[in-house]
N, C-alpha and C positions, 0 to 999 in steps of 0.2 A: 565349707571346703570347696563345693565349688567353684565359687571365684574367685579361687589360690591358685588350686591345681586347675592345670587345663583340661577340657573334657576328652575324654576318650574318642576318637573318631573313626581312625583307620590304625593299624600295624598293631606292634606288642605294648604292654604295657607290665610295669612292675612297683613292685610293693612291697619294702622291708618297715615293721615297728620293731618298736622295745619299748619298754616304760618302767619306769621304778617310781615304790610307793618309800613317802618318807615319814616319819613321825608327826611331822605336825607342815601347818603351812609356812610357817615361817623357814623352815628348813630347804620344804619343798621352793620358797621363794628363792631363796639363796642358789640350787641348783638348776633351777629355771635360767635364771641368770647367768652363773657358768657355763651352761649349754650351749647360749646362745653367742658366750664369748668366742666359746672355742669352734662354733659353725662356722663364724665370720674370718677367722684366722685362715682362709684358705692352707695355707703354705704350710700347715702341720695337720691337714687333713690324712697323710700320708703315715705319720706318726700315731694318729689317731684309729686309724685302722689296724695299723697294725700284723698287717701281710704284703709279701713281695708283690705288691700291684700298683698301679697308678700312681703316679707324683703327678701334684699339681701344682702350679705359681700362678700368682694374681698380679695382672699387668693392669698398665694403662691404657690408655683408649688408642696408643700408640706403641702396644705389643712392648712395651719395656717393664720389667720386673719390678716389683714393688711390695712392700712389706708393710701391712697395716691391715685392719681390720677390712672387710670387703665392703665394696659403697656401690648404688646403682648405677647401672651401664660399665663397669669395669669388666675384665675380658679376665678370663682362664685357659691358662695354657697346661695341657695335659699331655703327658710322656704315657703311653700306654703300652704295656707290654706286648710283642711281637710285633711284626714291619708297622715301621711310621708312616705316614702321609707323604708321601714322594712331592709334592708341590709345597708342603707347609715344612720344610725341616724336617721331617718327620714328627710332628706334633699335630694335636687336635685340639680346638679351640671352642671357648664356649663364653654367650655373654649374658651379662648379670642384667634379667628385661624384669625383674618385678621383686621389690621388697617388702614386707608388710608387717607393720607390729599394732598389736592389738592389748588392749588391759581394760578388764568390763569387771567389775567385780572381781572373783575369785578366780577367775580365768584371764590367763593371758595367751601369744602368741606370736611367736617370731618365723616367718616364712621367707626365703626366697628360690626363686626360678631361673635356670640358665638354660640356653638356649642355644642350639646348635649358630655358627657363625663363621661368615670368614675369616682368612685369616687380617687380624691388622695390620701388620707388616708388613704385611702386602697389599694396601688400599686397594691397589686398581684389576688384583684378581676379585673377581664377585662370587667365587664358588665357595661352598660353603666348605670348611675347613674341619670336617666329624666325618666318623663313620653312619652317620643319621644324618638322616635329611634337616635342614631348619624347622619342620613343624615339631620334630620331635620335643622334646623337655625334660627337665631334672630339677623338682621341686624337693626345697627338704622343710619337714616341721617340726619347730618344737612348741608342743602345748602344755601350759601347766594347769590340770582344773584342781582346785583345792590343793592337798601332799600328794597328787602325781603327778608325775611328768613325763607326755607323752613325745616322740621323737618318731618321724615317718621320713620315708623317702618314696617319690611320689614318681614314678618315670611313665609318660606317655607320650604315643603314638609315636612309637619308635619302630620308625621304617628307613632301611640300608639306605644309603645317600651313592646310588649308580649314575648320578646326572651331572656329575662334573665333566669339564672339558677334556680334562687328563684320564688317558686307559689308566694309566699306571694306578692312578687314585681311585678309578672304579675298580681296578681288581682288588687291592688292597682292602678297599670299603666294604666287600662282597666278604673277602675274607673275616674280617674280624669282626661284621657286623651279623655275618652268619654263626660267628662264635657265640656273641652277646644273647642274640634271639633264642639261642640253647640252655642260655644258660650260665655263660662264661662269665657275665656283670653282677652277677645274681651276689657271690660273694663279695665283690669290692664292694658294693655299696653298706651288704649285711654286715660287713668287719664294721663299717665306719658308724653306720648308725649305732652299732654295740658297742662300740670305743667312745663314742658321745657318749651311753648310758651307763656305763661303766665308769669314765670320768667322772661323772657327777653323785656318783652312789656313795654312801655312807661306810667307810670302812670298821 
């Protein structure tokens, strides 16, 4: 895990799992696999969760909307509840810097990492387009060892992004990022990993 997630260094850091055991591997194989359909589906992450919070869309490397499975270096545009980013539309942005899949045996794994970012729509502003600075990150895992399958959501070094050019975006940033560090992100993330694990469970 290590060299998935990034290391803890400075600010907050968080951590949601879930895991469901299945009857045999073969089952657990099949759910492995749905898991990681539905990670990559950005654009029904929101469905996925299943509470009034965050919607997300997965753009191209040129901020336009796009509907497909998520691929490296592809950008997410996220609507977050309360004031938007006054320089980005009021949106927040984040880009796809690391994928990983793995199958050794009886273990597998699907990982990726996004990364605070500007916005792209805006090439030639260079401010980072999050209420977190760019070191921050949002890794998510799915692991299958043998019938279970484990699902994490990895966030570190999440520190308020106050160094944009724009006041308006550093109070804003101040605001909602002083929400997250309390606590306010704790549940978006918890719904969506539990709607991943829940999705794939046996009825």
């Amino acid at each position: 895990m290590k060299n998935i997630i990034p290391e803890q260094k400075e600010g907050k850091k968080l951590d949601c799992f879930e895991s469901v055991d299945f009857e045999s591997t073969m089952i657990a194989d099949a759910a492995f696999d749905m898991a990681c359909a539905h990670l990559a589906r950005v654009n029904h992450w929101y469905e996925l969760a299943g509470i009034p919070a965050t919607t997300f869309q997965l753009t191209d490397n040129s901020g336009h909307p796009i509907d497909r499975p998520l691929a490296l270096h592809d950008y997410i545009r996220l609507n977050i509840p309360g004031p938007g980013l006054p320089s980005s539309s009021g949106y927040d942005w984040v880009n796809v810097v690391n994928i990983t899949q793995d199958s050794t045996g009886e273990y597998k794994l699907y990982a990726l990492t996004l990364k605070p970012c500007p916005n792209p729509q805006h090439p030639e502003n260079k401010d980072t387009a999050h209420f977190f600075e760019g070191i921050s990150s949002s890794t998510f895992l799915v692991e299958q060892r043998r019938n279970s399958v484990l699902i994490q959501y990895a966030g570190r070094n999440e520190i308020i992004n106050v160094e944009n050019h724009s006041i308006g975006d550093n109070i804003r940033n101040l605001f909602i990022g002083l929400a997250a560090k309390v606590g306010a992100s704790y549940p978006q993330w918890k719904s969506l990993v539990k709607g991943l694990a829940d999705n794939i469970s046996v009825k």
